[in-house]
Backbone as ProteinMPNN parsed JSONL, in Angstrom:
{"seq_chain_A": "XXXXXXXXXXXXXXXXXXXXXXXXXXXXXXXXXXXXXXXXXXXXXXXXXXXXXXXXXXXXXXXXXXXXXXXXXXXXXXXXXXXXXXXXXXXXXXXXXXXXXXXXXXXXXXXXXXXXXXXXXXXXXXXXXXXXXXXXXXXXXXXXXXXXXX", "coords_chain_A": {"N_chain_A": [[10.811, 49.35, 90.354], [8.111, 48.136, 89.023], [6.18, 48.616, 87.583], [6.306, 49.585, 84.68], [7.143, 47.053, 83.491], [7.151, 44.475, 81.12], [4.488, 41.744, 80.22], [5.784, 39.903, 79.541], [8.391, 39.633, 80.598], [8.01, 40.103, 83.38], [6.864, 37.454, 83.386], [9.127, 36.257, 82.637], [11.361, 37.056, 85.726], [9.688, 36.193, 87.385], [10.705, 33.85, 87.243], [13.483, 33.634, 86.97], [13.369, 35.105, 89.71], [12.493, 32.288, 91.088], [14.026, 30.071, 90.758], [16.9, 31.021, 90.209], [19.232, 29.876, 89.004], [18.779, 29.082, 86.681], [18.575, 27.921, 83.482], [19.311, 29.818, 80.354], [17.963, 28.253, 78.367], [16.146, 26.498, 79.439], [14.533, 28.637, 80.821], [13.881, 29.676, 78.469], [12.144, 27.818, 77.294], [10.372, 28.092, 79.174], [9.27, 30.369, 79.186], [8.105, 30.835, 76.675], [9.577, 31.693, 74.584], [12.805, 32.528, 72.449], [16.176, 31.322, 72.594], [17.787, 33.136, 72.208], [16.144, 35.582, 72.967], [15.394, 35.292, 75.183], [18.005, 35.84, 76.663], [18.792, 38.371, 75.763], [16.396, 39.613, 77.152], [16.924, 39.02, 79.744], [19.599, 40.21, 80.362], [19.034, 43.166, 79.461], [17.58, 43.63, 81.458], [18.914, 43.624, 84.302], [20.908, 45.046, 82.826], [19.436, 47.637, 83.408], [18.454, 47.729, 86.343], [16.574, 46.103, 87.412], [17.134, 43.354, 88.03], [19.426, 42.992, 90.323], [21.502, 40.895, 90.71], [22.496, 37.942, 91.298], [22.146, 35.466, 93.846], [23.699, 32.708, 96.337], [21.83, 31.328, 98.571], [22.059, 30.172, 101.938], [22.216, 27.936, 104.485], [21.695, 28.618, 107.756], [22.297, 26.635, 109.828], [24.257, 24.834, 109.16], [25.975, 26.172, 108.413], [27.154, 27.241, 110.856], [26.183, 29.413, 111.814], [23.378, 29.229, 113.643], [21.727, 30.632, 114.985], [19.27, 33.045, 114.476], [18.745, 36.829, 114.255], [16.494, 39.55, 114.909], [17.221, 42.47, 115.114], [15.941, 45.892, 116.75], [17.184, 49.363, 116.254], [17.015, 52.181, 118.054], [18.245, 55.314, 118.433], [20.055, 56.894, 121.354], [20.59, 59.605, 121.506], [18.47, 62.147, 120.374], [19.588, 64.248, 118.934], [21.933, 63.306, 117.396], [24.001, 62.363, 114.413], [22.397, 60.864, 111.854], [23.71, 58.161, 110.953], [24.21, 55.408, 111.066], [23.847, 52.883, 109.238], [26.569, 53.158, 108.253], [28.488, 53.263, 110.6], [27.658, 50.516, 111.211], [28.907, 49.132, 109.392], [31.03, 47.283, 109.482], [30.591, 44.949, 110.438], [30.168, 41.936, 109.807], [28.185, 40.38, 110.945], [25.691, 41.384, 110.511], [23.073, 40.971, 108.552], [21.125, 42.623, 106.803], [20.134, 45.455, 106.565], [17.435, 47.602, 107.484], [16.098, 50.497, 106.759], [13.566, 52.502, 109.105], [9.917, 53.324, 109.635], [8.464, 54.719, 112.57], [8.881, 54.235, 115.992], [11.664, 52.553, 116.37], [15.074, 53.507, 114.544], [16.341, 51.983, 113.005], [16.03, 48.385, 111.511], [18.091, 45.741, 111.843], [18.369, 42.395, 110.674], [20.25, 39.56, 112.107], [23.058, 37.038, 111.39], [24.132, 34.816, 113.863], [26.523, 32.486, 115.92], [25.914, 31.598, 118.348], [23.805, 32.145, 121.699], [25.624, 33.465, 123.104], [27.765, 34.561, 120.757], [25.558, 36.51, 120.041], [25.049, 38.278, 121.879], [27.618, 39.547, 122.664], [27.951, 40.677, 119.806], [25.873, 42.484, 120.275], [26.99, 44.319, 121.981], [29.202, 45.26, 120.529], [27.425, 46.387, 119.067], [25.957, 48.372, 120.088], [27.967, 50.389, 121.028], [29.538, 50.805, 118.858], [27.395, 52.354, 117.333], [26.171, 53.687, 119.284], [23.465, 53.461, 120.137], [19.989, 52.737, 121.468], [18.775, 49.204, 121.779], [16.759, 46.62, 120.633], [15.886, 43.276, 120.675], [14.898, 40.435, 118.912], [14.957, 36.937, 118.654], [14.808, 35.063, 116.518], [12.832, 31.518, 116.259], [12.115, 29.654, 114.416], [11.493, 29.486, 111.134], [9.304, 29.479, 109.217], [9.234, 30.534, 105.894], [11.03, 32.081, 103.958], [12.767, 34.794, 102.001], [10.562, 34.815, 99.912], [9.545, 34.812, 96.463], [8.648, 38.42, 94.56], [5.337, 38.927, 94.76], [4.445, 39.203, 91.195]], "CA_chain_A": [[9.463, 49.712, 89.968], [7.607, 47.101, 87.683], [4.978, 49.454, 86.68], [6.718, 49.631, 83.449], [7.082, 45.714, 82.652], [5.725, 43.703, 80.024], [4.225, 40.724, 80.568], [6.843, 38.45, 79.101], [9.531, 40.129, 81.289], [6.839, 39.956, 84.284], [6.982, 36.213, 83.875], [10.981, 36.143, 83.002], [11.312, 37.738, 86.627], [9.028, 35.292, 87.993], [11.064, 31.962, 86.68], [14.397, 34.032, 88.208], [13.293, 35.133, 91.292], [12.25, 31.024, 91.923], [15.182, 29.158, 90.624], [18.129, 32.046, 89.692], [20.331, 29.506, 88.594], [17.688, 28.564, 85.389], [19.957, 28.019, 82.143], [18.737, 30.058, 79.471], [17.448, 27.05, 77.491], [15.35, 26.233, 80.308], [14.123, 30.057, 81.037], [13.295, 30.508, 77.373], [10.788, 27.065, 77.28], [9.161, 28.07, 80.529], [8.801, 31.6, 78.747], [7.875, 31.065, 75.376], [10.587, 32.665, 73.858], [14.134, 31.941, 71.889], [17.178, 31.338, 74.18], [18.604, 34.386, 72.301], [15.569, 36.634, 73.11], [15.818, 35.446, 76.803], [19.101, 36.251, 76.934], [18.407, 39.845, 75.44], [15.722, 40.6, 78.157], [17.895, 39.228, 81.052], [20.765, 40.974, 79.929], [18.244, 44.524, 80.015], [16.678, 43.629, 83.327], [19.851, 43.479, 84.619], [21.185, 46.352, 82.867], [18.411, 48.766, 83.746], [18.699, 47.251, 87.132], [15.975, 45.33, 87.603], [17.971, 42.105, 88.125], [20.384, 43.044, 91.185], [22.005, 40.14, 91.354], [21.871, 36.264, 91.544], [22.99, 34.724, 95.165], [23.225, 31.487, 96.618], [21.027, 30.854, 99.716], [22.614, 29.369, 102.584], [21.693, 27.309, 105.062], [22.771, 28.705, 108.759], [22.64, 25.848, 110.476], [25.175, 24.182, 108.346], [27.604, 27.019, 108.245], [27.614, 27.236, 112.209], [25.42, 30.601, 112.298], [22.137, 28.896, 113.772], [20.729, 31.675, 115.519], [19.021, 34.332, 113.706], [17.694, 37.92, 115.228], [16.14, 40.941, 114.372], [17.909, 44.248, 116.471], [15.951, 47.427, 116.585], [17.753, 50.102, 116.816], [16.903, 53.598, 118.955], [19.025, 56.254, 118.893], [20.411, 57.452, 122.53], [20.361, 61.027, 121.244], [17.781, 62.156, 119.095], [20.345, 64.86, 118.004], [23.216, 62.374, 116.679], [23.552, 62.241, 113.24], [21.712, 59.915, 111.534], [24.911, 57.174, 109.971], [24.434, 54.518, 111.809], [24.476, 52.074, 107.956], [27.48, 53.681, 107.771], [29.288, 52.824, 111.708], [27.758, 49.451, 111.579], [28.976, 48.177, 107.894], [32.033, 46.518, 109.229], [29.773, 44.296, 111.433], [29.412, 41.206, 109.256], [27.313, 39.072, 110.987], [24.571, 41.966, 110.13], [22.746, 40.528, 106.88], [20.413, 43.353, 106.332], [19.696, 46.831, 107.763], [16.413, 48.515, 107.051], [15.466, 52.075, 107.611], [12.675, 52.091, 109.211], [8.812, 54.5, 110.593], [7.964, 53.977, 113.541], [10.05, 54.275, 117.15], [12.861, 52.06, 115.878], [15.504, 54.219, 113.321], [16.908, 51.205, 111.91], [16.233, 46.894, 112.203], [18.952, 45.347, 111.67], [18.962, 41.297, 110.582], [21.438, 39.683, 112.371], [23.009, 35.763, 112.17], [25.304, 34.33, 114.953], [26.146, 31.006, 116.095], [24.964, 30.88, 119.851], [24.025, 33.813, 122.596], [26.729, 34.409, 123.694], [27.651, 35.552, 119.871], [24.409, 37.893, 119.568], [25.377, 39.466, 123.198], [28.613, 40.025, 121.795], [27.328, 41.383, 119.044], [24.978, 43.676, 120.956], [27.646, 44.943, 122.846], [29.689, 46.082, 119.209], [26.368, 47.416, 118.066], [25.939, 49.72, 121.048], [29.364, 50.661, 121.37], [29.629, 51.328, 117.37], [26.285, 52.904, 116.949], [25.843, 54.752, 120.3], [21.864, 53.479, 120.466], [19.484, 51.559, 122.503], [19.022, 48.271, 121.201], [15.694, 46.081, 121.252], [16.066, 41.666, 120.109], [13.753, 39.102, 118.678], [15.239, 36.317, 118.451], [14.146, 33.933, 115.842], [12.905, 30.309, 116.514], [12.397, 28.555, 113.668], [11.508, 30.318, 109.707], [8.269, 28.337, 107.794], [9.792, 30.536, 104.63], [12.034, 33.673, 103.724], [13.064, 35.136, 100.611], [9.625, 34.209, 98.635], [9.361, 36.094, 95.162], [7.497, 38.399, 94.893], [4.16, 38.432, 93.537], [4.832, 39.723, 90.07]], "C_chain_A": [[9.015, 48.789, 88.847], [6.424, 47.44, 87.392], [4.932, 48.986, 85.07], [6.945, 47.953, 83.018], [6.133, 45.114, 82.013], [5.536, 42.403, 80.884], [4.94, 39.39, 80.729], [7.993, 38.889, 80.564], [8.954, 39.954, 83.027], [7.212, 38.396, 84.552], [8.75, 35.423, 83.572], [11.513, 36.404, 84.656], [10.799, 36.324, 87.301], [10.006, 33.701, 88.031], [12.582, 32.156, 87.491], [14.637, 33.774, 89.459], [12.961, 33.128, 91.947], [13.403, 30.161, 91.509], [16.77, 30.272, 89.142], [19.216, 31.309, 89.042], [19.909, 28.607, 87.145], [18.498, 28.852, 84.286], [18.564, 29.081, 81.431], [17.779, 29.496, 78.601], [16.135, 26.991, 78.213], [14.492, 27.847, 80.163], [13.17, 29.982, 79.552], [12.106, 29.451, 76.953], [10.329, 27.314, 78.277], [8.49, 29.382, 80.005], [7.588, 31.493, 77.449], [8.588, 31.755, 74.493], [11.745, 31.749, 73.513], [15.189, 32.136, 72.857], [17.573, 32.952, 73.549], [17.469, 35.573, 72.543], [15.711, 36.406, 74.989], [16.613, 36.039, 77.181], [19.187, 37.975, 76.488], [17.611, 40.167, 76.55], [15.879, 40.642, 78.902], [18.495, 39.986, 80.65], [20.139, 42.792, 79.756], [17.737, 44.736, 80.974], [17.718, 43.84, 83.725], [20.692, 44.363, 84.331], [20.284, 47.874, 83.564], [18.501, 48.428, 85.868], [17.702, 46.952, 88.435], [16.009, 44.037, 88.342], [18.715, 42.529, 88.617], [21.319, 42.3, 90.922], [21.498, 38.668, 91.404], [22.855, 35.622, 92.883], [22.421, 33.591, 95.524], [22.974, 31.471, 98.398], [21.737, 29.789, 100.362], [21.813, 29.307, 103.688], [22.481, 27.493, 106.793], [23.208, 28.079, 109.68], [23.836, 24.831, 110.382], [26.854, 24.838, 108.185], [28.0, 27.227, 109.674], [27.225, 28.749, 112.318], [23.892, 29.911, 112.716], [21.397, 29.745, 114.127], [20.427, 33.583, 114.712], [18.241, 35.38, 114.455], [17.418, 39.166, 114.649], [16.751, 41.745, 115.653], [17.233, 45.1, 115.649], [16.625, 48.284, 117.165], [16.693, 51.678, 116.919], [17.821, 54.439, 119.264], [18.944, 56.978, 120.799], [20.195, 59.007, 122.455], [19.831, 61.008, 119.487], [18.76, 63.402, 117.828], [21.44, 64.508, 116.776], [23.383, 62.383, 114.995], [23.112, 60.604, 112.536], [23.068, 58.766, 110.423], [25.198, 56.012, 110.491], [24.678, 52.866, 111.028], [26.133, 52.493, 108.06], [28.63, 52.779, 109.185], [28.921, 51.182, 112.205], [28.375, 48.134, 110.378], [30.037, 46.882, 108.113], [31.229, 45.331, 110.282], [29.072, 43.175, 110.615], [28.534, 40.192, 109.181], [25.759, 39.891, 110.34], [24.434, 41.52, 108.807], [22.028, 41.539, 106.252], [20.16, 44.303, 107.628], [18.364, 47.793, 107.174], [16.013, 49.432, 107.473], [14.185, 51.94, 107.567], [11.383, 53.34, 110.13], [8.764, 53.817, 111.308], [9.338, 54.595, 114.634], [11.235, 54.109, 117.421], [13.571, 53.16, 114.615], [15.795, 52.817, 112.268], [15.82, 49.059, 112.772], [17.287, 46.615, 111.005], [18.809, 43.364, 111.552], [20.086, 40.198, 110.635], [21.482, 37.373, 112.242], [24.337, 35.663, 113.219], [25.323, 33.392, 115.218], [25.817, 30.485, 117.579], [24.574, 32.518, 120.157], [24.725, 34.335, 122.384], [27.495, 35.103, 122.212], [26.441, 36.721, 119.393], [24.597, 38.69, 121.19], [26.763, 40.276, 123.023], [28.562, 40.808, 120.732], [26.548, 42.659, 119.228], [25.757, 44.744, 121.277], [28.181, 45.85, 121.468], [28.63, 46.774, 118.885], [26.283, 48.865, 118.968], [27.098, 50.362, 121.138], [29.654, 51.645, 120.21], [28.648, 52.398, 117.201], [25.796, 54.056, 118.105], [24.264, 54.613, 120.433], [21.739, 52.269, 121.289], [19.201, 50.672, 121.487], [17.99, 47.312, 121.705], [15.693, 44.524, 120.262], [15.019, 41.196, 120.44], [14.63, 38.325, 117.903], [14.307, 35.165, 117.31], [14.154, 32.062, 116.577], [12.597, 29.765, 115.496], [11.913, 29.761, 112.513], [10.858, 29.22, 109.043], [8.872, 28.625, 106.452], [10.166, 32.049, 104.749], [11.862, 33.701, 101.899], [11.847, 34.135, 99.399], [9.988, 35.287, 97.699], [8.601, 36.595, 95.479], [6.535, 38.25, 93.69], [4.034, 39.805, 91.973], [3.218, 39.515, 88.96]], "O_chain_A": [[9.638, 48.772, 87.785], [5.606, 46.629, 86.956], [4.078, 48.371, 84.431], [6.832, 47.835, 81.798], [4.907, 45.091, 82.113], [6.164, 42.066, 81.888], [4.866, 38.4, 81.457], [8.139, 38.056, 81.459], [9.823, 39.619, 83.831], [7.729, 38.025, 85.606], [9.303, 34.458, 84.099], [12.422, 35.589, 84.81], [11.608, 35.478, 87.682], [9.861, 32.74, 88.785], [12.984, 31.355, 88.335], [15.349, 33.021, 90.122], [13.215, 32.811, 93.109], [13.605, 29.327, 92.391], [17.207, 30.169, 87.996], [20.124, 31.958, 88.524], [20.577, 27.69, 86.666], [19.067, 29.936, 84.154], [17.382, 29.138, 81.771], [16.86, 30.162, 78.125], [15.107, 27.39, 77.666], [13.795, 27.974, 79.157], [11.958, 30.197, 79.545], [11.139, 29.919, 76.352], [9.478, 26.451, 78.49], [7.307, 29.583, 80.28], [6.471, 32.01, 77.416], [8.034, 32.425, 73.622], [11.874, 30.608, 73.956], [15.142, 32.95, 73.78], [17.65, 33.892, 74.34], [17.928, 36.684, 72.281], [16.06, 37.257, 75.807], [16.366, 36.883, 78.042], [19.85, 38.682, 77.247], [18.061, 41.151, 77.137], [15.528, 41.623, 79.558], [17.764, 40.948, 80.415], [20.992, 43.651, 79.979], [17.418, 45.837, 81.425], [17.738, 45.033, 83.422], [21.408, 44.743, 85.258], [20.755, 48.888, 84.08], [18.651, 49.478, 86.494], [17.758, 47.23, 89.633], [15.129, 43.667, 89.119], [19.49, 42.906, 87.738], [22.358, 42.953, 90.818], [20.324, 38.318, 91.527], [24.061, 35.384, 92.813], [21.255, 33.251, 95.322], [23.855, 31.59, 99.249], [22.054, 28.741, 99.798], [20.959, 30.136, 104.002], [23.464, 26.84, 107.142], [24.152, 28.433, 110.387], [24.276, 24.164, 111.319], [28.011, 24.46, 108.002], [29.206, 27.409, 109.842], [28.025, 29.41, 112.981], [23.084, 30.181, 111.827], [20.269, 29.753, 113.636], [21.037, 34.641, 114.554], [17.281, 35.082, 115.164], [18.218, 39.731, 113.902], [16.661, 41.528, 116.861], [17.443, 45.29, 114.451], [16.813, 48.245, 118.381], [15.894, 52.097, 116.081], [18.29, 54.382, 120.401], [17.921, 57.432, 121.311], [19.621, 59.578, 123.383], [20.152, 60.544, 118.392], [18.721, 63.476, 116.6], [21.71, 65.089, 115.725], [22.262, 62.433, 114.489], [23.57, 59.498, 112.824], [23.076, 58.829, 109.193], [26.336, 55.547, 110.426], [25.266, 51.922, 111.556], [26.827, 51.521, 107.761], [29.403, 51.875, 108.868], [29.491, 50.603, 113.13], [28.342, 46.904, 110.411], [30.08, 45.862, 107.424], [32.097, 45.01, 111.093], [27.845, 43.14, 110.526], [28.145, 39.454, 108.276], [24.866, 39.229, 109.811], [25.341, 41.586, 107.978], [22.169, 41.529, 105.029], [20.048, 44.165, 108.846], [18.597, 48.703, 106.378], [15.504, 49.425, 108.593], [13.543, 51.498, 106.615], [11.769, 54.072, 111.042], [8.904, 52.598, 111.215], [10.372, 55.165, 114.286], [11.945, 54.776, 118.173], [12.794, 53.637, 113.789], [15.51, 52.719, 111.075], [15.317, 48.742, 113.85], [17.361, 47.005, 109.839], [19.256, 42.881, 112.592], [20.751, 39.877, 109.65], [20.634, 36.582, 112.656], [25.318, 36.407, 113.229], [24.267, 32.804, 114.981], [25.541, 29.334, 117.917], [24.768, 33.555, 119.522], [24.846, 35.374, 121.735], [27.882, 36.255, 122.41], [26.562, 37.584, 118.524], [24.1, 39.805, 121.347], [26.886, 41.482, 123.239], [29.289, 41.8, 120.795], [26.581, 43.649, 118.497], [25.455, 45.906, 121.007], [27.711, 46.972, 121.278], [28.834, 47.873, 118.368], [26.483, 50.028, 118.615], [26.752, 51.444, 121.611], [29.92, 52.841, 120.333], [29.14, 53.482, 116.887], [25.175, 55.083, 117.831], [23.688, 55.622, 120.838], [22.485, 51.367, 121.669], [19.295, 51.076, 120.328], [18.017, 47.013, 122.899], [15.484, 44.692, 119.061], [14.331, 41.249, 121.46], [15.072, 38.676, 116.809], [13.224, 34.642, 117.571], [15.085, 31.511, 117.165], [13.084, 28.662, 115.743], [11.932, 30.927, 112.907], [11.414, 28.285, 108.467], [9.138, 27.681, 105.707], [9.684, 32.926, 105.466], [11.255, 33.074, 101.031], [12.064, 33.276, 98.545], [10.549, 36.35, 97.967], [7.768, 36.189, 96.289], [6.604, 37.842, 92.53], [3.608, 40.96, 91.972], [3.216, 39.909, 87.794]]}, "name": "protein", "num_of_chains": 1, "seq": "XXXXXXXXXXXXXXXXXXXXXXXXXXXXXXXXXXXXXXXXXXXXXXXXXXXXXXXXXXXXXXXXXXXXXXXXXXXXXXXXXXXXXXXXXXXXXXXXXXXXXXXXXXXXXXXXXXXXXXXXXXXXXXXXXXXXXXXXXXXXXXXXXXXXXX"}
């Protein structure tokens, strides 16, 4: 929730979210601030938990995952219990699972490195999860993971 942020912390956030690996030094002249006050309001973003996390962005063509897909998932029985985060966690090509309104219970963000790994994949998801199962394959990505607008 960034209701509650100040302005400075607003544009600390901002300098993050676009280059996470920003020394302090750096951070605190793009801010206006002293490295040791930077380092005080990361170090509270980050406690309060604001600041998740800093990861490095990979490139899947490079690692031999090229093909990226969204899976919705549809429960087979609307009775089932709803744990399907739970029976698909060990499933690490999944990068992200979002609960979701709408027809779909879950989408699921998936990479793999050809078909025949996302049919493979399909097959574990249905198998694991006990639902129907609906793919969009990605063809190419203009841009992901922007900041947001802060």
């Amino acid at each position: 929730m960034t209701s509650g942020l100040e302005p400075t912390d607003r544009a600390i956030l901002r300098e993050l979210s676009a280059d996470g690996r920003c020394s302090f030094t750096d951070l605190a002249e793009r801010v206006g601030l002293s490295v040791s006050a930077v380092h005080q309001r990361v170090r509270r973003l980050e406690q309060r938990g604001v600041v998740q996390g800093y990861a490095a962005r990979l490139d899947g063509d490079q690692i031999g995952l090229g093909l990226t897909a969204f899976i919705s998932l549809t429960p087979t029985d609307p009775a089932a219990p709803d744990d399907y985060p739970q029976r698909l966690r060990h499933l690490s090509q999944i990068e992200s699972c979002y609960s979701v309104a709408g027809e779909e219970s879950y989408i699921l963000r998936v990479r793999v490195a050809s078909p025949a790994g996302l049919e493979d994949l399909l097959r574990q998801i249905r198998e694991a999860a006990k639902v129907a199962t609906r793919t969009t394959v990605v063809l190419s990505t203009p841009f992901e993971n922007r900041a947001p607008a802060l």
